[in-house]
C-alpha positions in Angstrom: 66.1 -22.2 -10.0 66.3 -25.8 -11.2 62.8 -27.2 -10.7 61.7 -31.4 -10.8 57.7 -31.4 -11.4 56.4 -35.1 -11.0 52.6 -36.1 -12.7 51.4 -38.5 -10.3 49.0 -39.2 -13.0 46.0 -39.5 -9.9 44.7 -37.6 -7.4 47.2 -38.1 -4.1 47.4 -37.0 -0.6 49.4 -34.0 0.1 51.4 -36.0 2.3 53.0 -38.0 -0.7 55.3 -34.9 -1.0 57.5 -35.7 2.1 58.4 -39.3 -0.4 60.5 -36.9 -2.0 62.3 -35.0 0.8 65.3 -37.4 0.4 65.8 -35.5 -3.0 65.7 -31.6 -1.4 64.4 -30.1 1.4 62.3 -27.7 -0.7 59.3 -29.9 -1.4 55.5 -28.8 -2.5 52.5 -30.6 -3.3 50.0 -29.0 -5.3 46.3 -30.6 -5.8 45.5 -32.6 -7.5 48.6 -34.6 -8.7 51.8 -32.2 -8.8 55.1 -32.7 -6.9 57.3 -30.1 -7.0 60.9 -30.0 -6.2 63.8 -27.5 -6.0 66.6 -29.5 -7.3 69.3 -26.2 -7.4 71.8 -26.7 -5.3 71.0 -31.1 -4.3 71.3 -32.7 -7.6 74.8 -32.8 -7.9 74.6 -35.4 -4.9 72.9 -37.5 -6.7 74.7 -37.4 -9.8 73.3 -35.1 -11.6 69.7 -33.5 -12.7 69.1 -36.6 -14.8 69.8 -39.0 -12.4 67.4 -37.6 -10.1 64.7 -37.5 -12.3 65.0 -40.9 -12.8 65.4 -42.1 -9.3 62.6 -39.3 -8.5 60.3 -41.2 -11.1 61.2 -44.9 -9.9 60.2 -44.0 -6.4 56.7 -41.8 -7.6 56.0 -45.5 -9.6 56.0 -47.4 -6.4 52.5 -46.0 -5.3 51.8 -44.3 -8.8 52.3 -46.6 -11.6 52.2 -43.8 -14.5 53.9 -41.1 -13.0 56.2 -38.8 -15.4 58.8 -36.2 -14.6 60.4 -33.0 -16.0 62.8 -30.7 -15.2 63.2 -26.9 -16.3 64.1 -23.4 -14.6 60.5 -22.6 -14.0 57.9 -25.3 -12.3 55.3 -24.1 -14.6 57.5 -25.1 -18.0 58.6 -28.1 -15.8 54.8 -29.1 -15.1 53.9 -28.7 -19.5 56.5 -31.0 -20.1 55.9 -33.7 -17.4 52.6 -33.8 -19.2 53.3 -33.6 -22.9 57.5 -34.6 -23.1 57.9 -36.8 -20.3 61.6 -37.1 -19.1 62.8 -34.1 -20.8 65.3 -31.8 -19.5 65.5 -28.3 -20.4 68.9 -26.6 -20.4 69.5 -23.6 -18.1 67.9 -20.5 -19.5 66.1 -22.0 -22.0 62.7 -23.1 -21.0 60.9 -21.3 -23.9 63.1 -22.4 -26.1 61.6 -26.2 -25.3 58.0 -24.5 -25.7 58.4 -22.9 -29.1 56.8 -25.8 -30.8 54.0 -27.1 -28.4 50.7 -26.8 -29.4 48.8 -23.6 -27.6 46.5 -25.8 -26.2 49.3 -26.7 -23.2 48.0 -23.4 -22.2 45.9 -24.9 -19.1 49.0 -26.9 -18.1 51.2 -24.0 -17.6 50.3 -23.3 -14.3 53.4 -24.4 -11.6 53.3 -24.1 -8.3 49.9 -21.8 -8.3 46.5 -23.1 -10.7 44.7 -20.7 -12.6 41.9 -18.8 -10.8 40.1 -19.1 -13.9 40.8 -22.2 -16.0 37.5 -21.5 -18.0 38.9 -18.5 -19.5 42.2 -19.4 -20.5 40.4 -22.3 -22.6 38.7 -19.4 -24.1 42.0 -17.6 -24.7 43.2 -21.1 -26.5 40.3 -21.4 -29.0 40.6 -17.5 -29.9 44.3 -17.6 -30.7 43.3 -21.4 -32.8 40.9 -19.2 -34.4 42.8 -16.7 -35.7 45.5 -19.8 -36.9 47.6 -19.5 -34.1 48.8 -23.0 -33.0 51.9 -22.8 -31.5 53.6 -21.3 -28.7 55.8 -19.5 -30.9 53.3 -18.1 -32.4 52.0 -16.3 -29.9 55.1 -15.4 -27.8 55.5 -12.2 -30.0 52.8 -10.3 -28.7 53.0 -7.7 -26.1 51.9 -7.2 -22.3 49.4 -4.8 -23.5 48.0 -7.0 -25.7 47.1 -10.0 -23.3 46.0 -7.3 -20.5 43.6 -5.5 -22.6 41.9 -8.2 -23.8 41.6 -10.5 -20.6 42.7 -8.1 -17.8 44.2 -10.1 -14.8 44.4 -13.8 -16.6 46.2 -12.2 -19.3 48.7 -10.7 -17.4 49.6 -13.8 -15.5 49.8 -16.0 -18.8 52.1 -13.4 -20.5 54.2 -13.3 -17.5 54.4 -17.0 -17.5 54.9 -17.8 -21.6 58.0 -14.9 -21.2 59.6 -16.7 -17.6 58.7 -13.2 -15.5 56.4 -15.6 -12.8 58.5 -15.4 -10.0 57.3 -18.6 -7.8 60.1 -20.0 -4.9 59.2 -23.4 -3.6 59.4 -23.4 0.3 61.1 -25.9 2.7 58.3 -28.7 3.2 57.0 -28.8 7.4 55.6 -32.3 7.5 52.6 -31.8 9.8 50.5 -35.7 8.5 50.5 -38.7 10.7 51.7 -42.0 9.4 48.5 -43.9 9.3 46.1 -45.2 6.1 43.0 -46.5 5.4 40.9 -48.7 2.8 37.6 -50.0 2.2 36.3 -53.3 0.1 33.6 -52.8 -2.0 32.9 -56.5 -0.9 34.0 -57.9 2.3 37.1 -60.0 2.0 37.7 -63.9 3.5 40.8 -64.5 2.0 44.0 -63.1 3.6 46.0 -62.8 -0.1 43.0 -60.3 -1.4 43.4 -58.4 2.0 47.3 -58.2 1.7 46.6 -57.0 -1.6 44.9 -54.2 0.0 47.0 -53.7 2.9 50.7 -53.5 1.0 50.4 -50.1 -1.2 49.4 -48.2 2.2 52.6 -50.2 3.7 54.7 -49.6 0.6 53.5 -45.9 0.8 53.9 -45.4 4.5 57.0 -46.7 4.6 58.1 -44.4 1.4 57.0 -41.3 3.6 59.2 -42.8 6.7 62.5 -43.1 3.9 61.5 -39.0 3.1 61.3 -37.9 6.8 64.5 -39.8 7.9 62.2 -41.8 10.5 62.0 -45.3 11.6 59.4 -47.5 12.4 59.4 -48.8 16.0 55.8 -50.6 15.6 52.9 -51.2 13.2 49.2 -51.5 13.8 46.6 -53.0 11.9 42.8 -52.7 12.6 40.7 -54.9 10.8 36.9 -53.8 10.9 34.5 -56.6 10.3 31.3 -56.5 8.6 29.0 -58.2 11.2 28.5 -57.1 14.9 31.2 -54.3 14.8 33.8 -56.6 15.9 37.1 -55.2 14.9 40.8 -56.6 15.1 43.8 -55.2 16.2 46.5 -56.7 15.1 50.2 -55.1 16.4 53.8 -55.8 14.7 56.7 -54.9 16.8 60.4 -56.0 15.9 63.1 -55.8 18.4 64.5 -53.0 17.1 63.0 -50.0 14.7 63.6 -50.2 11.2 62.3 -49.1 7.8 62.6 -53.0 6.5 58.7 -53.0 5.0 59.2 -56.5 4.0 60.0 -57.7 7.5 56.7 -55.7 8.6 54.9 -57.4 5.9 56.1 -60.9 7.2 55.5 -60.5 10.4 51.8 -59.2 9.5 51.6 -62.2 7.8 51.8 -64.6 10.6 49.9 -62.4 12.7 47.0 -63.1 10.0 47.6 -66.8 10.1 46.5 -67.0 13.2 43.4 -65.0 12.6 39.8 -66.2 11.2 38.0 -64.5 8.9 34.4 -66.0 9.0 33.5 -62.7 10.4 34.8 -61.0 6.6 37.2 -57.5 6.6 35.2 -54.6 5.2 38.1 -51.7 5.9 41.2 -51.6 7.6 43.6 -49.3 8.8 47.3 -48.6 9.0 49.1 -46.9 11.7 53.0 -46.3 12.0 54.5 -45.1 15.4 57.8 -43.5 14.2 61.0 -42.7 16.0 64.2 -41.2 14.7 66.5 -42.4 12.2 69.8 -44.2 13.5 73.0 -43.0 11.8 75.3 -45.4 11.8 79.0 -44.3 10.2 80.1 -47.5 7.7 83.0 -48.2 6.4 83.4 -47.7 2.8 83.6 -51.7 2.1 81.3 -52.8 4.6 78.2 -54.4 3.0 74.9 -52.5 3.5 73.1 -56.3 4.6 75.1 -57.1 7.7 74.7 -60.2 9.5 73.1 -57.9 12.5 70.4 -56.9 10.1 69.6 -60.4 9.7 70.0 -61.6 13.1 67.4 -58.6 13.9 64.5 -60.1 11.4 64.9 -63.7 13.1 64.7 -62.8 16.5 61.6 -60.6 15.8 59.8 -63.9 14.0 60.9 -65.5 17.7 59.5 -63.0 19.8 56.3 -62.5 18.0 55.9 -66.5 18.4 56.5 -66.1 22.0 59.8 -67.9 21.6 62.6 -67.1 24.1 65.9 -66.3 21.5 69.0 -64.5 22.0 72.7 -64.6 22.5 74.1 -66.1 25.5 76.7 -63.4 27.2 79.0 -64.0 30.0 78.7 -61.9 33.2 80.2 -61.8 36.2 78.8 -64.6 38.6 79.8 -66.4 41.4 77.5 -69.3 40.6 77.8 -71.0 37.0 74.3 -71.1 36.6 74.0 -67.3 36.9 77.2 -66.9 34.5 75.3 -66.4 31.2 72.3 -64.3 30.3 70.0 -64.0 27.3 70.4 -61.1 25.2 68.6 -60.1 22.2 69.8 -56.9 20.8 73.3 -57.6 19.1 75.9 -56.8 21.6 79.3 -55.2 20.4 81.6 -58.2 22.0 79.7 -60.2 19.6 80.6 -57.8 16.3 82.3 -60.3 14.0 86.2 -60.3 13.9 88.5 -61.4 11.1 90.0 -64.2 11.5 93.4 -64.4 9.4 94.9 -67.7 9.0 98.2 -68.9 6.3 97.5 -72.4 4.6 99.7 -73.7 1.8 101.1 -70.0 1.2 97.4 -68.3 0.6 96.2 -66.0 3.0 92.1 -66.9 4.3 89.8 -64.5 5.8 87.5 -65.7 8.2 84.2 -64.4 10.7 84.9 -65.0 14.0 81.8 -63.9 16.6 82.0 -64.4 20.0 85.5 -65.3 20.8 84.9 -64.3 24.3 82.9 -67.2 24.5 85.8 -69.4 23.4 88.1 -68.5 25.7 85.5 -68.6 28.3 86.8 -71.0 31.5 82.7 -72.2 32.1 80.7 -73.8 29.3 77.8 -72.2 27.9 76.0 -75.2 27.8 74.4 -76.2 31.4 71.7 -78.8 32.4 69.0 -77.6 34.5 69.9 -80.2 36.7 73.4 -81.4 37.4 73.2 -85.0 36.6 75.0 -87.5 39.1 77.5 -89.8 37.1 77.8 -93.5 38.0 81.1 -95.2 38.5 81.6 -97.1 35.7 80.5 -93.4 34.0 83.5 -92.3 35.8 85.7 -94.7 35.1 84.9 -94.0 30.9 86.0 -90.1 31.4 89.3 -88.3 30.5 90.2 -86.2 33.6 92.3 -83.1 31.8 93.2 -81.9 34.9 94.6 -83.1 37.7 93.5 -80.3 40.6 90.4 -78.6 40.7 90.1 -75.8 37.2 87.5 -74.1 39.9 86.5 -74.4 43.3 83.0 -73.0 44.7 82.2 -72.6 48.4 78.7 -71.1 48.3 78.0 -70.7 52.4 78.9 -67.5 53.3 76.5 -66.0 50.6 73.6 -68.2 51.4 73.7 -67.3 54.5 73.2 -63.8 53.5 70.0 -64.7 51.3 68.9 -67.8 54.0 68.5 -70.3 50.7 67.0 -73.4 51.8 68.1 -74.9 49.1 71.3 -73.8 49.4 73.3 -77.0 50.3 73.4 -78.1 46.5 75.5 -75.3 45.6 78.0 -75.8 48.4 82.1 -77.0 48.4 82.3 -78.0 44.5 85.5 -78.5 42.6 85.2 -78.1 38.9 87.0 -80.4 36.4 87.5 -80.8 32.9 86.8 -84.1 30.9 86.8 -86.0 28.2 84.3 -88.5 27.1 84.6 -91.2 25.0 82.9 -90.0 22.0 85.4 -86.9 22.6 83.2 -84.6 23.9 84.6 -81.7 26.4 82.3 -81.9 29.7 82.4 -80.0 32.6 82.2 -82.0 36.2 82.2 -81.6 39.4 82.8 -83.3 42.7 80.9 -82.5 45.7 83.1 -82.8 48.8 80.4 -83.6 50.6 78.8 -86.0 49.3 81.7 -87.4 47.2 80.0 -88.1 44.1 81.0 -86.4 41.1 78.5 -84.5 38.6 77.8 -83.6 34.8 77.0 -80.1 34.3 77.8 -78.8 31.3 79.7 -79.0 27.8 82.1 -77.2 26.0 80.1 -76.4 22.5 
């Protein structure tokens, strides 16, 4: 067994192990600091054993800024050198070959997946073989079973086993069981949203890390801020239109949620809960960039929504009326997916994005006034007719008689045309038979 052991360097939460999941599915914390990992038969997808160590170690730094790594076939070897040779890889079936020359006093640190029961005495076992002048792990390596259980019974037995590889200890498949939620406390209350932020991003950061393990997203964030006077508390919630794992969107959004909030009443603790769903898989192509335009259409809209501004793609549906022809819609629909555009100039091929070319080829503009506006006739007189008969013709009777509009008269007997102004704009028009007055009420964008 291949086995990654990470020093965290400080005490952490068990829950810090599921960061690591991406890596194996054999995952297991061990108190206070110890990640261990079961690297057998995964590092080969991610380019090796050193590769993962080192992308292991980058993501352990984001919420643990002096955490080490080692790798060897037995997580107690692997857990001596994380502490005393960080980085180090041992090669198969030679762990105590890497130990030979450590001092004895690595004794306590060769522990893996299980601490000693008592620590106290194998301190005692270091200072008798120190001594006698024994000061390396070679030196001591020579002795037999009998030796070590005579002298020290139980403890001696399990350190022998342990300095000759016979400590059989399997890392099991990791069951996350710990809600996505943190907390912090100020030693002094805090006015000033940067100093809270400061606070706030490492649980973010570390939540967030966890959600990347687990293969989760992050449908919505919330934020209670507890005050220091009068138990008054906030509750601040981030929502985007869409789950995602983008922590710096979260952040942003946070961050005009606090905007609007006063702190005269100061922050003395917070806390941070994540309501998760399930990952999306999405099949890419092989050349299609990982920051898609959809990606970025999603962080806009959510900065809308959470402004209570009204954003979105206009999408043609089937409608009788124009002004029920187009609808708002927020999420990125597939007609709108972007579409190469291939066009020949001066012998040199050029790519292009086309999005929407429904839209385009649509026979109503997507631009409407509220209210059709009634055109004068020297206003008349100034347009281009492109057509000569009606493009469209709308008898709306028979279907308010169905609903009984009052209002229903201003729909009825329209014939749609298609102009041009004089500053060459494409407007849509229309002439009510009845009244026999033509009408702006829309343009071509």
């Amino acid at each position: 067994m291949r086995t990654l052991c990470l020093n965290l360097q400080k005490v952490q939460e068990p829950s810090c192990a599921e960061v690591f999941l991406k890596f194996s599915p054999r995952v297991q914390f061990r108190y206070p600091q110890h990640v261990f990992l079961d690297i057998e038969s995964t590092a080969s997808l991610f380019g090796g054993e050193f590769s993962v160590l080192k992308q292991s170690i980058d993501l352990a730094r984001q919420f643990s800024a002096q955490a080490t790594g080692a790798i060897a076939d037995h997580p107690a070897v692997a857990q001596v050198l994380s502490n005393y040779r960080p980085f180090e890889l041992t090669k198969p079936k030679e762990d105590f070959q890497s130990l030979r020359h450590l001092p004895v006093a690595v004794l306590p640190e060769l522990e893996g997946l299980y601490p000693w029961t008592k620590p106290r005495q194998i301190e005692h076992i270091v200072q008798f073989f120190q001594s006698l002048g024994f000061h390396t792990i070679d030196d001591i390596q020579h002795f037999q079973l009998t030796s070590f259980r005579e002298r020290w019974g139980e403890t001696g037995i399990a350190l022998w086993r342990r300095l000759h590889g016979k400590d059989t200890q399997v890392i099991s498949p990791l069951t996350p069981q710990d809600p996505f939620q943190g907390y912090g406390y100020f030693d002094d209350p805090v006015y000033h949203i940067p100093l809270l932020m400061q606070k706030i991003d490492p649980q973010m950061t570390y939540l967030f890390l966890r959600l990347e393990g687990l293969s989760r997203f992050a449908q919505k964030m919330e934020i209670i801020l507890h005050c220091e006077y009068s138990q008054q508390k906030h509750s601040l919630i981030v929502e985007p239109v869409s789950p995602s794992r983008d922590v710096k969107l979260y952040r942003d959004l946070l961050l005009k949620k606090l905007d609007h909030l006063g702190l005269e009443n100061p922050i003395r603790e917070f806390e941070v809960s994540i309501f998760d769903v399930p990952e999306k898989i999405e099949q890419l192509d092989f050349f299609e960039p990982r920051d898609l335009t959809e990606d970025r259409w999603r962080r806009l809209i959510s900065f809308a929504k959470q402004s209570g501004c009204e954003m979105g793609f206009l999408q043609m549906k089937p409608a009788h009326l124009p002004e029920d022809s187009f609808k708002i819609q927020t999420d990125w629909p597939k007609e709108f997916n972007s579409k190469d555009l291939i066009k020949i100039e001066n012998n040199s091929i050029q790519v292009k994005s086309v999005y929407a070319k429904a839209l385009a080829k649509s026979p109503r503009p997507s631009l409407l006034l509220k209210e059709p506006l009634q055109l004068s006739r020297l206003a008349i007189q100034k347009l281009q007719m492109l057509t000569r008969f009606p493009a469209e013709r709308i008898e709306s009777a028979w279907w308010n008689l169905l609903k009984k509009k009052e209002d229903s008269a201003q729909f009825e007997n329209r014939d749609y045309y298609y102009a041009l102004s004089s500053e060459g704009q494409m407007l849509w028009v229309y002439l009510d038979r009845l009244k026999k007055e033509y009408y702006l009420h829309g343009y071509f964008d």
